[in-house]
C-alpha positions in Angstrom: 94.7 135.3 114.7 97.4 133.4 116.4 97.0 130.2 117.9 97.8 132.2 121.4 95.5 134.6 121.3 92.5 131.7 120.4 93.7 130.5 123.6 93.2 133.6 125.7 89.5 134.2 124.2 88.8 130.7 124.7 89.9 131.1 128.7 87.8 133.2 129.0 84.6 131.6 126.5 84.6 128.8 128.8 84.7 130.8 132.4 81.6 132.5 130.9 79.9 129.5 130.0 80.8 127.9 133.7 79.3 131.3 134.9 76.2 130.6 132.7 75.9 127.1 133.5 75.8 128.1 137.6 72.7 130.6 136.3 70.4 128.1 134.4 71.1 126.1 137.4 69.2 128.7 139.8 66.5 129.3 137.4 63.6 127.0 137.9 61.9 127.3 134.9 65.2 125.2 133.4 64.5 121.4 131.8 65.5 118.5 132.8 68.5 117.3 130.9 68.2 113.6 129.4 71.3 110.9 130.1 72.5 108.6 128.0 69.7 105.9 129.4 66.9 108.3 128.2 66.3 109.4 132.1 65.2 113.0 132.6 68.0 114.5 135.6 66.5 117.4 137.1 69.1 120.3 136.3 70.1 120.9 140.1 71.5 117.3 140.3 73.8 117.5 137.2 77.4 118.5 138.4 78.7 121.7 136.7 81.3 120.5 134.8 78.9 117.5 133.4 76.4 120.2 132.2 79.5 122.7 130.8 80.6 119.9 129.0 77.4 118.8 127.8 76.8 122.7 126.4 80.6 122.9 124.5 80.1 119.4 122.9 76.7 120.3 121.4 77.9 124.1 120.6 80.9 123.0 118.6 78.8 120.2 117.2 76.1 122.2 115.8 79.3 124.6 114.2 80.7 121.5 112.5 77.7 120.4 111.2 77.2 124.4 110.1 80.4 124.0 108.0 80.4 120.4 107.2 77.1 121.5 104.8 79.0 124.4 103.9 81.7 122.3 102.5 79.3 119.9 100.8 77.6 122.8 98.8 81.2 124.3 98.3 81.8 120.9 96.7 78.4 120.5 94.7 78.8 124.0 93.2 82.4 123.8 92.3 82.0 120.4 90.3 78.9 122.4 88.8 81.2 125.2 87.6 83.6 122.7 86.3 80.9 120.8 84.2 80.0 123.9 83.0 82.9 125.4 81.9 84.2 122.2 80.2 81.0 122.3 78.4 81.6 125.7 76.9 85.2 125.0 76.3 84.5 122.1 74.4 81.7 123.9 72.6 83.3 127.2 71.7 87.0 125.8 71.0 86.1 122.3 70.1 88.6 121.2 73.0 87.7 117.9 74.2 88.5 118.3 77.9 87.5 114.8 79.3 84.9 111.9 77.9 81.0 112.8 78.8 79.5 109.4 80.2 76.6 108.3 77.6 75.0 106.1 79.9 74.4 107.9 82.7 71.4 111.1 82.5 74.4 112.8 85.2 77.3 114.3 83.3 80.5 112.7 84.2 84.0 113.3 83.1 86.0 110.1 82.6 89.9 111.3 83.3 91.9 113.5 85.4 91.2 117.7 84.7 93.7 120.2 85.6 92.3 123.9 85.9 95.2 126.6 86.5 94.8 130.2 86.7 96.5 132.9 84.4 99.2 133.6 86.5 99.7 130.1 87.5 99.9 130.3 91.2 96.4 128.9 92.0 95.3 125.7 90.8 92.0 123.1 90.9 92.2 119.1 90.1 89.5 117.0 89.6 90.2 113.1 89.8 88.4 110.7 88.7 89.1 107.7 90.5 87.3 104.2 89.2 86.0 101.5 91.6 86.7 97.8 90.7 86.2 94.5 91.0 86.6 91.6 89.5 84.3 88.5 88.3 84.6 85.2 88.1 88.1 84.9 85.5 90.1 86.0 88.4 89.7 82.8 90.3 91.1 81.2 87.0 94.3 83.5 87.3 94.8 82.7 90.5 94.7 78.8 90.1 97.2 79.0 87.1 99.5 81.4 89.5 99.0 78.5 92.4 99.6 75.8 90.0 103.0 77.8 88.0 104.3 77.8 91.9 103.8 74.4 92.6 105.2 72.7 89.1 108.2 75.5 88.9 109.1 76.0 92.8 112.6 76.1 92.5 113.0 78.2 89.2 110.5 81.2 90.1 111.7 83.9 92.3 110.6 83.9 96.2 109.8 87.4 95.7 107.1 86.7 93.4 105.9 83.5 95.3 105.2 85.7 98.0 103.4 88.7 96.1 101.7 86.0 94.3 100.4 84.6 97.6 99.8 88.1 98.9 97.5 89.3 96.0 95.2 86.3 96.5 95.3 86.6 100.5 91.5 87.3 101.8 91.1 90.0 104.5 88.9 89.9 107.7 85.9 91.2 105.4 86.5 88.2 102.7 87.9 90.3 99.6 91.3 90.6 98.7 93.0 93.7 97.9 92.8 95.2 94.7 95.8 96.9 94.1 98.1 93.9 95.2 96.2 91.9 92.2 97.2 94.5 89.7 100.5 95.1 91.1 101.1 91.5 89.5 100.2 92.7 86.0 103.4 95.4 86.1 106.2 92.6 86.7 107.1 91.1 82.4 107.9 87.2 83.3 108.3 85.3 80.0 105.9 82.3 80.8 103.1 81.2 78.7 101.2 80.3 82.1 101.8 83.8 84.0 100.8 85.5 80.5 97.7 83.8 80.7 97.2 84.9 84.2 97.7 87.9 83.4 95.0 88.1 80.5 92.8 86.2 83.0 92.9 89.1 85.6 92.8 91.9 82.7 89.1 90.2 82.0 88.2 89.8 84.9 87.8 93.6 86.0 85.0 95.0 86.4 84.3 98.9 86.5 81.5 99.3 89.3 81.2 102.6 89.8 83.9 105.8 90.6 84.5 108.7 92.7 85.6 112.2 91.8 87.9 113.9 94.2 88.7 117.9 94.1 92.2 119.2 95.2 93.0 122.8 95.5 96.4 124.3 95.0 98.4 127.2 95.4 101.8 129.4 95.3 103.6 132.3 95.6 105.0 132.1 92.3 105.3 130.1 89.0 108.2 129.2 90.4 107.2 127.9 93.1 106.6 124.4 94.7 102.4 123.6 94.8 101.2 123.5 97.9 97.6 122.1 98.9 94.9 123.8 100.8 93.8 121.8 103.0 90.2 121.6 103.6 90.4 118.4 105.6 90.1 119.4 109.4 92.8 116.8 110.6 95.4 118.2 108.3 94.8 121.8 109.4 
């Protein structure tokens, strides 16, 4: 259905519901209807438009909670298939598709799984992204970094000084930002003190937990360039 035409039954969706508001209105058996102060309004002193809006919020509400569980056991069922088909795969063709967690009683595929259809125009990932942190060795990184600044100012680049000093910057919560940390680790400066930083900050991650994120895919053709379904309402 075209966007126009949701427009013309919504005209006239929402001249019905004025029309119904205008009845309840006249019947006396109606409620009271509660504010936001907990005060019970008797019905006949609630403007029409306050009560029409009142009915559409908690009508479309009630549908997005509808599909928001929908979603939810979309999601639980579709990692359920996905566990269980690696499960077989591995046991019937001895393909290791991902790493089973041992210390967890819930199965949980460490790595990245691509599933792609025969003709390969649809397409499933599952990501596994880890959460981390680090302990107390990245406070000794950051005081050989501060120190390597002060003794070599004028031979290390500004560039650096500045992502050095933006890595270790705290935010408003009082954490600093965890990619910006390991962004340091990818620039190769030949320094016994910045390569000791660097092992300092490689120890000093922690893995605290991760998230698994599922992605669908299609195409017209093999040929063709993936494009996401989005099951996100603001992308739709």
């Amino acid at each position: 259905m075209e966007t126009k035409d949701f427009i013309k039954q919504s005209v006239l969706k929402i001249k019905d519901l004025y029309k119904h508001v205008a009845e309840i209105k006249q019947d006396p058996v109606t409620p009271p209807l509660q504010d936001a102060k907990g005060r019970l309004c008797p019905i006949d002193i609630v403007k029409n438009i306050d009560l029409a809006r009142d009915k559409l919020v908690n009508s479309r509400n009630r549908r997005a909670l509808e599909l928001s569980a929908l979603i939810e056991q979309f999601k639980a069922e579709t990692f359920a298939d996905i566990d269980a088909f690696i499960e077989i795969s591995n046991s019937e063709h001895g393909a290791k598709i991902g790493v089973v967690s041992e210390n967890s009683k819930k199965k949980a595929w460490k790595g990245n799984i691509q599933l792609i259809n025969y003709n390969a125009t649809q397409k499933i990932n599952l990501k596994i992204n880890d959460k981390i942190a680090f302990n107390e060795k990245l406070n000794n990184a950051m005081e050989k970094l501060q120190g390597l600044i002060k003794a070599h100012s004028s031979d290390i680049d500004d560039i650096i000084k500045v992502l050095i000093n933006e890595a270790f910057r705290v935010d408003k919560t009082g954490f600093i930002d965890t990619q910006k940390v390991l962004e340091l680790r990818r620039y190769k400066i030949d320094h016994p003190v910045w390569k000791s930083a660097m092992d300092d900050i490689a120890e000093s991650i922690q893995i605290v937990g991760s998230k698994s994120y599922l992605q669908f895919f299609q195409r017209e053709t093999p040929e063709s360039e993936w494009q996401a379904i989005p099951l996100d309402i603001a992308r739709l």
